[in-house]
C-alpha positions as CSV (number, residue, x, y, z in Angstrom):
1,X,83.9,31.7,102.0
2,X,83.1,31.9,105.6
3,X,80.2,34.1,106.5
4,X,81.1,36.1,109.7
5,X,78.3,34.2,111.5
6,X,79.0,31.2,110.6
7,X,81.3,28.8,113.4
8,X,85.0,27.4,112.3
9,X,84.9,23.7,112.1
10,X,86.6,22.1,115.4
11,X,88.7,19.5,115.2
12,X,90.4,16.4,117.4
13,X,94.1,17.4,117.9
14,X,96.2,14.2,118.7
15,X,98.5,15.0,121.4
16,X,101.9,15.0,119.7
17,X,100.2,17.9,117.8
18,X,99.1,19.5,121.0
19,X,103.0,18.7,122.4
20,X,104.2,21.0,119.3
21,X,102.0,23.7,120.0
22,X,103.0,24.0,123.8
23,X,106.3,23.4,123.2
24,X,106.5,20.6,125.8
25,X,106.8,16.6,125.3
26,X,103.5,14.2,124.7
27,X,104.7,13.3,128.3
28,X,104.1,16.5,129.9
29,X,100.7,16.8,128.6
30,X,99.4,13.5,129.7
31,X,100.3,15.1,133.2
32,X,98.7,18.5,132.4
33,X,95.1,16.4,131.7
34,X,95.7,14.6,134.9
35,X,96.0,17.5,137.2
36,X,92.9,19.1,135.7
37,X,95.1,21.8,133.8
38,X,93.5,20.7,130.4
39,X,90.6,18.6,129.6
40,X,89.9,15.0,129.7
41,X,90.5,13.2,126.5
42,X,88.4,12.5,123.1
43,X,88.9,9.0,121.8
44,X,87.7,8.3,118.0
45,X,88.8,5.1,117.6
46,X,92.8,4.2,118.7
47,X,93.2,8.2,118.3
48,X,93.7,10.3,121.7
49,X,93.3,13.8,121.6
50,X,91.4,16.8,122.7
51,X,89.5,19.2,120.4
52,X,91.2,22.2,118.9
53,X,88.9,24.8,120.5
54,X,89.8,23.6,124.3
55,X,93.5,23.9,123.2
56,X,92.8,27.7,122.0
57,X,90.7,28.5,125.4
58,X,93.5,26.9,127.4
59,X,96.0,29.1,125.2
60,X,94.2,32.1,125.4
61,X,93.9,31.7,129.8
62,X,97.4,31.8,129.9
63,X,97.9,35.2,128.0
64,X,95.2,36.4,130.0
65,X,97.2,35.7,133.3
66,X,100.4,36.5,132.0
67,X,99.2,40.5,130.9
68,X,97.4,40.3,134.8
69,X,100.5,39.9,136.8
């Protein structure tokens, strides 16, 4: 249904989510926003998260630097 120019929808993913995808606790990505390694947080609401495309850029550095070295 998608055209090819047409943008994917983005999307607020809470960070339990983002814990599963990284395969580290909620924990250890509080820390990873504190040191600057990913984004400041979205709030809608009670809901903490960061947006899906960040996630994929931040995913997407670190095979970049991993085929580098």
């Amino acid at each position: 249904m998608n055209s090819e120019g047409e943008k994917k929808m983005d999307r607020v993913m809470r960070l339990a989510e983002i814990a599963t995808v990284l395969g580290i606790c909620v924990r250890s990505v509080r820390r990873m926003i504190d040191r600057g390694e990913l984004p400041p947080c979205v709030r809608i609401g009670r809901a903490v998260g960061l947006m899906q495309s960040e996630i994929e850029a931040y995913l997407k550095r670190m095979r970049e630097q991993r085929t580098v070295r």
